[in-house]
C-alpha positions as CSV (number, residue, x, y, z in Angstrom):
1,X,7.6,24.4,25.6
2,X,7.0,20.7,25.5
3,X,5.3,20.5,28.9
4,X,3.0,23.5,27.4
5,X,2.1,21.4,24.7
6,X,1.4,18.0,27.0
7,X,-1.4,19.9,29.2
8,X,-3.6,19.9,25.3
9,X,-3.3,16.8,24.3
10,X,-5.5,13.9,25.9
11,X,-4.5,11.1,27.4
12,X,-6.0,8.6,24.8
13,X,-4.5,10.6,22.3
14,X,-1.1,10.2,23.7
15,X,-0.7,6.8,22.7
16,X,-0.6,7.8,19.0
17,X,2.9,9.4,19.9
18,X,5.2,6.3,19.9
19,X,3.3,5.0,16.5
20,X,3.8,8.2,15.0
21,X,7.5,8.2,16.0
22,X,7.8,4.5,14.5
23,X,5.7,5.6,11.2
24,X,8.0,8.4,10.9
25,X,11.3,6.2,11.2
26,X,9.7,3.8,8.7
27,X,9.1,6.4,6.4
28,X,12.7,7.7,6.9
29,X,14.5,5.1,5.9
30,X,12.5,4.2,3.0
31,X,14.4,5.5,-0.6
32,X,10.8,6.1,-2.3
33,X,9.4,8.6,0.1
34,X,10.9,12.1,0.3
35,X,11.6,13.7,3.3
36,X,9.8,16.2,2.4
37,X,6.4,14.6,3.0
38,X,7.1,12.8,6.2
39,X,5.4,15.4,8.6
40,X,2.5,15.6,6.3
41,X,1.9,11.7,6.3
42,X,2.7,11.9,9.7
43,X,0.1,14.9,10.1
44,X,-2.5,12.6,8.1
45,X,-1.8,9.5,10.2
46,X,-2.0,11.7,13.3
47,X,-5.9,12.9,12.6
48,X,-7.1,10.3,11.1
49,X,-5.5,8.4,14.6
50,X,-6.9,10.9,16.5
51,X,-10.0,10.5,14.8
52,X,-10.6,6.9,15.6
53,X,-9.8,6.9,19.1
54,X,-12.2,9.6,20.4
55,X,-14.7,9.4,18.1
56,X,-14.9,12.9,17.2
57,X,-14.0,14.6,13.9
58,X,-13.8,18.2,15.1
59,X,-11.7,16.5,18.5
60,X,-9.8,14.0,16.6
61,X,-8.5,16.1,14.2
62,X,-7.3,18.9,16.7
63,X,-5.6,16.2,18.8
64,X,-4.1,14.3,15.6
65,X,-2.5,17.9,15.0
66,X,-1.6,18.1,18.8
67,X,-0.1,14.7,18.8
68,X,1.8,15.0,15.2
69,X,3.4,18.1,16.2
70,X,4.2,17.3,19.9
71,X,6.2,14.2,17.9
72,X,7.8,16.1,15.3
73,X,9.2,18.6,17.9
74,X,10.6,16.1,20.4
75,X,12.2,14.2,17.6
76,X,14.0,17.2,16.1
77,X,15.2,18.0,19.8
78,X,16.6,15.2,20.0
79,X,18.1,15.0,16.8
80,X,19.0,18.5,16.6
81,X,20.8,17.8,20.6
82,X,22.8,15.0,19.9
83,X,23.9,14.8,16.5
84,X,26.0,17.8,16.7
């Protein structure tokens, strides 16, 4: 499923996944913020990312949801593999 997801996303988009990733630890292991709205500051960070790089609202955006998600989902495989 993740290579399906790969083939949508561009390749200057992709470098928004390892600051996602690092956002999202940040976030994580801060007491004030909730877990509950780590994906959706992670979702914001991701379009407005996405955004900025290619210079394109209607682009950006659908590649700052690509890229949020394609992060979210290999994090949670991981997580949800090895911490059994």
């Amino acid at each position: 499923m993740m290579n399906e997801i790969i083939h949508y996303i561009k390749e200057e988009a992709l470098a928004l996944m390892p600051a996602l990733f690092v956002i999202g630890l940040l976030l994580k292991n801060s007491p004030k913020v909730p877990d509950w709205t780590i994906p959706w500051i992670l979702l914001a960070c991701g379009i407005a990312g996405g955004v900025f790089l290619l210079n394109s609202p209607l682009e950006g955006v659908l590649q700052g949801i690509l890229v949020t998600g394609a992060t979210v989902l290999t994090h949670q495989l991981a997580k949800q593999t090895y911490e059994r």
